[in-house]
C-alpha positions in Angstrom: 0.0 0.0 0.0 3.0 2.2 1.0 4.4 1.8 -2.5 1.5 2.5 -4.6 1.0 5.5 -2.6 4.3 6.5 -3.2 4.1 6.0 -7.3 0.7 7.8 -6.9 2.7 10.7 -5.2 5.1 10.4 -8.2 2.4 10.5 -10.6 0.8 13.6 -9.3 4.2 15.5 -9.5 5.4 14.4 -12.6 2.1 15.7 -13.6 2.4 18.9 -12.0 5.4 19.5 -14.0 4.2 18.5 -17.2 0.7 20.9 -17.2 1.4 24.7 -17.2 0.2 26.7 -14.3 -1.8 30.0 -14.6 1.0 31.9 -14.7 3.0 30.0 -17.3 0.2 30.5 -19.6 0.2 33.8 -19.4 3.3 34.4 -20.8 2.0 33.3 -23.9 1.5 36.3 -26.4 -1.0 38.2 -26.7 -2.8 38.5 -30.5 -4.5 41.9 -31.7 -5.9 42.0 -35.6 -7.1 44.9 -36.8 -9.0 44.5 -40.2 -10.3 47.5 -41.7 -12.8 47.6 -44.5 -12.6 48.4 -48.3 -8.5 49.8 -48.1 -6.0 49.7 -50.9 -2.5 49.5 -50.1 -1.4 51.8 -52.4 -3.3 54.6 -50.3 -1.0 54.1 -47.2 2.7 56.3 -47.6 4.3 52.8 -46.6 3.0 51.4 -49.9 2.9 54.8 -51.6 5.2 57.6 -50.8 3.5 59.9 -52.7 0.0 59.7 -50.7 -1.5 62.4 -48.8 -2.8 59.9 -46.4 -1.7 60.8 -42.6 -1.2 57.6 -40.9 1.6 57.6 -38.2 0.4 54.9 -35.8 0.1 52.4 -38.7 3.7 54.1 -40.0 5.0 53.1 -36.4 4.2 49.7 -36.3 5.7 49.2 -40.2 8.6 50.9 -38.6 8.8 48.6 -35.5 7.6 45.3 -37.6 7.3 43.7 -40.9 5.4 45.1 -44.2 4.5 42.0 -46.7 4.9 43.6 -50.4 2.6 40.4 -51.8 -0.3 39.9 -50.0 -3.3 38.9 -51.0 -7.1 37.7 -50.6 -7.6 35.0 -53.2 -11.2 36.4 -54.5 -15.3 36.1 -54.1 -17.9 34.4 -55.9 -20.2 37.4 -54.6 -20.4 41.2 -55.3 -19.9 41.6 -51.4 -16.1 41.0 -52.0 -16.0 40.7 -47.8 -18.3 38.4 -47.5 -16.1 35.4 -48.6 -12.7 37.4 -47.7 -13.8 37.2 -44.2 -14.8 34.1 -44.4 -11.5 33.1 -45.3 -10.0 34.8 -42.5 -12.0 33.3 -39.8 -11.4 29.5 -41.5 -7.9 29.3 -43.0 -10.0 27.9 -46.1 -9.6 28.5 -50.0 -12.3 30.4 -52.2 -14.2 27.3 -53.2 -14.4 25.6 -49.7 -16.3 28.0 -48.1 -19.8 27.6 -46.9 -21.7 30.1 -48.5 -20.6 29.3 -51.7 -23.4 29.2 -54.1 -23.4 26.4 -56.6 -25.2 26.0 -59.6 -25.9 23.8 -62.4 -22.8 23.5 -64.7 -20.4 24.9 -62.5 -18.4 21.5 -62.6 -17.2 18.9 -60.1 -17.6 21.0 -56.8 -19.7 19.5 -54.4 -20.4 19.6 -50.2 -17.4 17.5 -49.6 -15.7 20.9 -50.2 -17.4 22.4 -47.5 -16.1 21.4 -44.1 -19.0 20.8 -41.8 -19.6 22.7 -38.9 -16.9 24.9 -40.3 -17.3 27.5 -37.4 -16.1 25.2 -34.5 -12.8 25.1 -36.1 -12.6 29.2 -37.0 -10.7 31.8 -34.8 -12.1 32.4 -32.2 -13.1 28.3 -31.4 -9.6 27.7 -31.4 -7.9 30.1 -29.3 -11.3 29.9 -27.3 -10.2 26.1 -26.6 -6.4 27.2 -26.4 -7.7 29.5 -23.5 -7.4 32.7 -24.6 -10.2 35.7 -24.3 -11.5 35.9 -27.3 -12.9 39.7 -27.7 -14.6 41.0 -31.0 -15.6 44.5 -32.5 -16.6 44.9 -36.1 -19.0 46.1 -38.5 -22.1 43.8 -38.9 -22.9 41.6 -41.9 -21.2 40.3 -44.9 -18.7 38.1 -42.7 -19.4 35.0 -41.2 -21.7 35.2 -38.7 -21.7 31.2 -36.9 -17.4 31.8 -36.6 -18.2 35.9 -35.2 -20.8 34.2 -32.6 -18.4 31.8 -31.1 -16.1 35.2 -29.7 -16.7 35.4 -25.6 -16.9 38.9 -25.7 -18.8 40.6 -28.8 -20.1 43.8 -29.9 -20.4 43.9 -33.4 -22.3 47.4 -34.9 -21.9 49.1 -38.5 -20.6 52.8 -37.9 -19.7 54.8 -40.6 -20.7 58.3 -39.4 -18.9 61.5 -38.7 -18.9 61.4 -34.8 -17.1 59.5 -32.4 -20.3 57.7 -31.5 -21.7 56.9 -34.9 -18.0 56.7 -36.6 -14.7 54.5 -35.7 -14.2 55.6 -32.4 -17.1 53.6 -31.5 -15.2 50.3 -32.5 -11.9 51.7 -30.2 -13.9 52.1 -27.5 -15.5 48.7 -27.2 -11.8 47.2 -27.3 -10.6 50.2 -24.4 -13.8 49.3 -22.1 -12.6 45.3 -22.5 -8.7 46.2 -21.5 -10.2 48.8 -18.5 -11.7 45.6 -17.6 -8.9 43.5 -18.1 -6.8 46.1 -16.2 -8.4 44.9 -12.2 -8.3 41.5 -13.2 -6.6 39.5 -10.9 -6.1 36.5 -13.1 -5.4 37.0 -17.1 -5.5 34.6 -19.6 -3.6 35.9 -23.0 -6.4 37.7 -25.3 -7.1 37.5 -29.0 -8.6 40.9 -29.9 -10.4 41.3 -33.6 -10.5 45.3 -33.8 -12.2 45.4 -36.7 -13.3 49.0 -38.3 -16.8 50.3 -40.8 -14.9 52.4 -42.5 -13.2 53.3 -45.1 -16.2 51.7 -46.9 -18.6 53.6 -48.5 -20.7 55.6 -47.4 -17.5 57.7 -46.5 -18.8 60.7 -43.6 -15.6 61.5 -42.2 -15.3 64.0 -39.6 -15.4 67.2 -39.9 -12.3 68.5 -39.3 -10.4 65.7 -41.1 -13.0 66.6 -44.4 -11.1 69.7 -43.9 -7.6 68.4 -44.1 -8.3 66.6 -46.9 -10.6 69.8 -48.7 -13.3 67.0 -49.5 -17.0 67.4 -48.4 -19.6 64.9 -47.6 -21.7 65.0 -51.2 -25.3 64.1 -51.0 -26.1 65.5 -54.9 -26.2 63.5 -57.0 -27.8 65.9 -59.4 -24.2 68.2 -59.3 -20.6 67.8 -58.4 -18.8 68.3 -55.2 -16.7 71.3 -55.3 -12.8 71.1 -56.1 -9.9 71.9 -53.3 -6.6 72.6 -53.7 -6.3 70.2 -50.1 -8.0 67.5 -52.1 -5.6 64.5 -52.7 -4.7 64.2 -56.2 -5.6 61.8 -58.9 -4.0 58.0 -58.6 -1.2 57.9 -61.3 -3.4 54.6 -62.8 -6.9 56.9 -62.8 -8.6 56.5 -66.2 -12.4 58.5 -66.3 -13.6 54.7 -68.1 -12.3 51.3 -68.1 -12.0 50.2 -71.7 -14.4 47.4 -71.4 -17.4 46.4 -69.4 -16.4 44.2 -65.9 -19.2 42.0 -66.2 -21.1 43.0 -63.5 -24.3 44.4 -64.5 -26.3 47.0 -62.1 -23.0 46.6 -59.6 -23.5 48.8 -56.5 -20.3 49.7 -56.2 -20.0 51.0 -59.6 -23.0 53.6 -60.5 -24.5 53.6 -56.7 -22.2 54.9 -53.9 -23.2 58.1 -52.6 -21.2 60.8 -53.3 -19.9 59.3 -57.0 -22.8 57.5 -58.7 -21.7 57.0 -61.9 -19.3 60.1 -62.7 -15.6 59.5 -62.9 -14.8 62.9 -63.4 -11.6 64.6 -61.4 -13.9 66.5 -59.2 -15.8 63.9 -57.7 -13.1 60.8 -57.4 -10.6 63.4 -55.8 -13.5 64.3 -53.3 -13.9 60.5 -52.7 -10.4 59.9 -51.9 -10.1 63.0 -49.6 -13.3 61.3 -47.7 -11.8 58.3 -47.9 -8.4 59.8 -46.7 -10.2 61.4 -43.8 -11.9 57.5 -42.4 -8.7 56.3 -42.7 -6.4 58.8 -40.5 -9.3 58.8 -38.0 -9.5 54.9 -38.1 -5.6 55.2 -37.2 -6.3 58.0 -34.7 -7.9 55.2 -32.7 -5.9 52.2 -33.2 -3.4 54.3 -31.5 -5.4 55.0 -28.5 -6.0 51.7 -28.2 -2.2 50.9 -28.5 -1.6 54.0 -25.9 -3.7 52.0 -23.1 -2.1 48.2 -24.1 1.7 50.0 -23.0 0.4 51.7 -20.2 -0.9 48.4 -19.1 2.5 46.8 -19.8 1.0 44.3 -22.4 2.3 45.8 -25.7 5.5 44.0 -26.0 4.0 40.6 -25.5 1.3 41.4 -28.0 1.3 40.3 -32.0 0.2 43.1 -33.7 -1.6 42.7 -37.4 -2.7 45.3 -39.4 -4.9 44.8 -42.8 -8.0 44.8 -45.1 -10.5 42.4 -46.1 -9.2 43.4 -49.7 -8.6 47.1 -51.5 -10.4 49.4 -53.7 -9.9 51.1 -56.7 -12.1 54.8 -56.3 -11.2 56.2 -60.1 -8.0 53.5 -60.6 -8.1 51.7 -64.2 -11.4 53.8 -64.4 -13.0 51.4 -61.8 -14.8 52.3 -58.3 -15.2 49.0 -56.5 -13.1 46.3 -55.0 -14.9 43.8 -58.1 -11.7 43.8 -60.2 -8.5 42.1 -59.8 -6.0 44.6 -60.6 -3.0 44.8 -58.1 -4.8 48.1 -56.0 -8.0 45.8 -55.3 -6.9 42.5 -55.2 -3.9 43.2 -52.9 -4.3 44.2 -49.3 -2.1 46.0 -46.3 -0.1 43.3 -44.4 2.1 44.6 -41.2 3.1 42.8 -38.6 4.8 43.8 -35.4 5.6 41.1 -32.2 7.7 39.7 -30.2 10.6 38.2 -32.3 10.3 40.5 -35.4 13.0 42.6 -36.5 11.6 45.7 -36.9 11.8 47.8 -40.4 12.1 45.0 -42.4 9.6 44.0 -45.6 9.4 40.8 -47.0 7.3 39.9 -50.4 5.7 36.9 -48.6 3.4 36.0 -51.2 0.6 35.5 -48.8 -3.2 35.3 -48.6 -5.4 36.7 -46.3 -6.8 32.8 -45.4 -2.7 32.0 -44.1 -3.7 34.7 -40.9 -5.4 32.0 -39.1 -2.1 29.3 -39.0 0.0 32.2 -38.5 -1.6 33.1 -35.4 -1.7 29.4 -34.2 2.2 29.0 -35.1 2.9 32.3 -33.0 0.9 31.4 -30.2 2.3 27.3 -30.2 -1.6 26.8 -30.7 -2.6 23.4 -32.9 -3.6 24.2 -36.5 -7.7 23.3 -36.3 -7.6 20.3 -39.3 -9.7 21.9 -41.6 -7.4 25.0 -42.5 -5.9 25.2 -45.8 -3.8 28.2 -45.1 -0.1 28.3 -44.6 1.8 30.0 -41.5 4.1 33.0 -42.5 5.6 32.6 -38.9 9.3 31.2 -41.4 8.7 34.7 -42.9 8.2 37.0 -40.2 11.4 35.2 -38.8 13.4 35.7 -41.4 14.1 32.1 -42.4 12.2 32.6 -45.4 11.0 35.2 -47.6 8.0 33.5 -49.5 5.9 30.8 -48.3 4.1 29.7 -52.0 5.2 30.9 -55.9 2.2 31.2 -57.4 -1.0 33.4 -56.3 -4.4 33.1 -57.9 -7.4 35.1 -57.8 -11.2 35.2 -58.6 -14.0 37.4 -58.9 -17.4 35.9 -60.1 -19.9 37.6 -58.5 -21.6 39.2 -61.6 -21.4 37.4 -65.1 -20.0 33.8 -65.5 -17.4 32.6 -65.4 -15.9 36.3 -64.3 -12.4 37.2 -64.0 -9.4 35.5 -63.1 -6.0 35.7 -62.6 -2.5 34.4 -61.7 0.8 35.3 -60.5 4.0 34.2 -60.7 7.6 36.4 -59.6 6.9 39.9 -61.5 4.5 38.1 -63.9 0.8 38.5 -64.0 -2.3 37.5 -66.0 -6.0 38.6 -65.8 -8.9 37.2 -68.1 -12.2 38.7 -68.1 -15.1 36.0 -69.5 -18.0 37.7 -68.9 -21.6 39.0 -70.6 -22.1 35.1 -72.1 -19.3 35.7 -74.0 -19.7 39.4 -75.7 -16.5 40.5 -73.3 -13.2 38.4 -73.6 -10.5 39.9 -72.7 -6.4 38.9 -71.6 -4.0 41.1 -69.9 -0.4 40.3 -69.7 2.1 42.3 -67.1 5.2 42.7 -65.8 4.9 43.8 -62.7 8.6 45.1 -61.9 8.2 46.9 -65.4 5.1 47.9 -65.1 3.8 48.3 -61.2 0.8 50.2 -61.7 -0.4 48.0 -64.7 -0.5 51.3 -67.4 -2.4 50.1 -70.0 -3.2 51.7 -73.5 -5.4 54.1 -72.3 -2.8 55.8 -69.7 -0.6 56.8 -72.8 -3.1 59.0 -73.7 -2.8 62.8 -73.6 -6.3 63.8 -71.8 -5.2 61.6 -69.4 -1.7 62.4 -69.3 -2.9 66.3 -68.1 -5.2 65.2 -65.9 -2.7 62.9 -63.8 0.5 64.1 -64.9 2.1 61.0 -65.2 3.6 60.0 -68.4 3.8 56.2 -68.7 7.3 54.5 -70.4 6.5 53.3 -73.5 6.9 49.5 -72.5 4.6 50.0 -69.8 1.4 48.5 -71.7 -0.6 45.4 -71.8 1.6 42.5 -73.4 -0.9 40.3 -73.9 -0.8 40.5 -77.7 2.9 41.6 -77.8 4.1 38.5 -80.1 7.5 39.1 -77.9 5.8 37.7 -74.8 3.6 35.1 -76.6 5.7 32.3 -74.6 5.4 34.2 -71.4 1.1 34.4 -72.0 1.4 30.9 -72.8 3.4 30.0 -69.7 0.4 32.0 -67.7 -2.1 30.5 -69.5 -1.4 26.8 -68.2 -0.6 28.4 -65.0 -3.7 30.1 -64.3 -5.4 26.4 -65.3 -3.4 24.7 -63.1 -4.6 26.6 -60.0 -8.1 26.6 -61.2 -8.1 23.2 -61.1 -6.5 22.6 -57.9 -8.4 24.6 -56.2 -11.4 23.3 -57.3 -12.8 26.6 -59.5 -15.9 24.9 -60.7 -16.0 27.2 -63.9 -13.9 27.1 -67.3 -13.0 29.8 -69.7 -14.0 30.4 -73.1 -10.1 29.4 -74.6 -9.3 26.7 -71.6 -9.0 23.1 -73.5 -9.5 19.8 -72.3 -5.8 19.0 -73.8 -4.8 21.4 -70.3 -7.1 19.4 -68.2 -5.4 16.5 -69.5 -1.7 18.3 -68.7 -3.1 19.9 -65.1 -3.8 16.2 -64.0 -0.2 15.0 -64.6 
């Protein structure tokens, strides 16, 4: 009896060593992702020196962390671009494994096996819920995915794009300050996972007054006249064109003949007065991450805290003629990516060649939390390290939320394509670019001289479409059988009008 109680005794400490106490546990870090909503890169200085955009709390934390040059959300088969985007953020899954993916008849082979069930159990906040963290959420409401938002402990979700403090982003800042006041006079903490997500910069843009100021836009109601010019208003984008040279596909879009404030104009008047709205959400929207970064380093949590900073995908207000985020040229289908933590030399940038659906193992590596088994995403932890400075080679991306099949496109080093297959057939278009060459995809249109005046930027001769440039027929052809290749493996259940069964054939080897 003696003996067994001493093995028991050995047991119980052997055990004791083995499980973490409290206090172990909370030296794990901390995670706080802030998402914003409808954001190019290209309108933050750290992207694009030239912007008028103010933003130096997101300029700190590039400073103090890691910018990713290449990332990415991989697409949406809906108009509401965010609807699958953050879907893919919440589940580590691709495009076409999502749950609120609408099939229809003759869309191929996809089927519900694609769909993982119960999907939500295994999103964000269920796993760091079951890793033992506070999960804490503030974001707009809708076009996310609501079953994953409702598993957060702590949630107050509300849409605020007005021009106060309480109807406008502060509202979001201050949901995440009353949680850390909380926090603050616990006795006990468990490591948090905060999703600080913002309204804005999505339409409809009422930024406040005095930043409307700064920026010499106005709030325009008329759509009858044209908001008035400013010399504060930020100029045109150096890829603005007043029409994209063919249709998108997308019949009726909102986004493109029904946001308050532009309609339909693409004049210089009213997409400069945009972007100075636009300009004004964002600085406020940084305004308030930094008071919410202010109160984390007063409480002494900053240093153990991974910081993330993106958008569910960009925008293009007046680029390539364009308004929406339906369009998958570089300033819309790429998003921000900084990231600042613990182990993370600061100031460095890596190209990363990332997704917005590699978040989710990211956060688990970081946090030494197990990968939930239905993620498809990759962890950029290697990257943010500095043992690696890509984590895939090719990136693919889909929009399909108006006409079939839609657009899509591929990427490969400085090489992309985009193919439009759209109006049952009476638009079919290829692009071809070189993106070192040719960052700010110039096509034909940029070259010419109305257009020239009104941005002042001259493009380089070479900097044009190469699609039907015999030069680069190998190249197109190379992309071609690239873009297949991904369709297929990630289960795109549409083909386009020149895709052949002979590449079906080749995609399978």
């Amino acid at each position: 009896m003696i003996l067994l109680f001493k093995k028991l005794v050995l047991i119980a400490m052997l055990f004791s060593i083995a499980l973490p106490t409290c206090s172990l546990a909370d030296e794990r870090p901390n995670l706080l992702f802030i998402i914003v909503d409808d954001q190019s890169p290209f309108d933050l200085k750290i992207y694009n020196p030239e912007s008028k955009l103010d933003t130096p709390v997101i300029d700190k934390i590039a400073r103090e962390g890691m910018v990713f040059d290449r990332a990415y959300h991989m697409g949406s088969w809906s108009g509401a671009v965010c609807t699958p985007s953050r879907h893919m953020v919440m589940s580590g899954r691709t495009l076409w494994h999502l749950p609120r993916n609408r099939r229809r008849k003759g869309t191929g082979s996809v089927t519900e096996k694609l769909t993982a069930p119960e999907l939500a159990n295994t999103s964000m906040a269920a796993v760091f819920n079951r890793a033992g963290y506070e999960t804490v959420r503030t974001c707009k409401k809708g076009n996310s995915f609501e079953a994953a938002n409702a598993k957060f402990k702590i949630r107050n979700d509300s849409t605020k794009r007005g021009g106060t403090d309480e109807s406008g982003s502060a509202w979001h800042a201050e949901q995440v300050l009353q949680y850390l006041d909380q926090r603050e006079t616990a006795t006990e903490k468990d490591p948090f996972l905060i999703y600080f997500g913002f309204s804005h910069p999505h339409d409809t843009r009422d930024g406040k007054p005095e930043l409307l100021s700064k920026y010499g836009a106005v709030n325009h109601k008329d759509s009858r006249s044209l908001p008035p010019a400013h010399p504060l208003q930020p100029q045109l984008p150096t890829n603005y064109l007043p029409a994209h040279p063919f249709h998108h596909g997308h019949p009726g879009l909102r986004d493109e003949v029904n946001v308050s404030g532009v309609w339909k104009n693409r004049d210089e008047q009213t997409i400069r007065n945009e972007i100075g709205r636009e300009f004004a959400c964002s600085e406020n929207i940084d305004t308030q991450i930094g008071r919410v970064l202010s109160k984390l380093e007063a409480m002494g949590e900053l240093d153990n805290t991974y910081i993330f900073y993106t958008s569910d995908h960009g925008m293009a207000i007046g680029r390539h003629g364009l308004q929406g985020k339906q369009n998958l040229y570089e300033h819309t289908w790429r998003v921000p990516m900084i990231v600042k933590g613990p182990g993370i030399k600061a100031g460095t940038r890596q190209e990363g060649n990332i997704y917005l659906l590699d978040v989710l193992a990211t956060m688990c590596d970081l946090t030494g939390t197990t990968y939930p088994v239905t993620n498809e995403g990759k962890s950029f932890k290697p990257v943010l390290e500095g043992r690696q400075e890509i984590v895939r080679d090719v990136l693919f991306g889909v929009y399909c939320g108006g006409t079939k099949p839609g657009m899509r496109s591929v990427r490969k080093g400085d090489w992309k394509l985009i193919k439009y297959d759209v109006l049952d057939g009476e638009v079919r278009e290829t692009q071809l670019f070189n993106l070192k060459d040719n960052p700010e995809e110039f096509i034909e249109q940029h070259h010419h001289s109305d257009v020239i005046k009104l941005t002042g930027n001259t493009p380089a001769g070479a900097q044009v479409d190469l699609a039907d440039d015999p030069r680069y027929a190998e190249k197109r052809k190379e992309m071609e059988a690239l873009l297949y290749q991904e369709m297929v493996r990630l289960d795109d259940p549409y083909r386009l009008w020149d895709q052949t069964p002979i590449q079906e054939k080749e995609s399978a080897k």
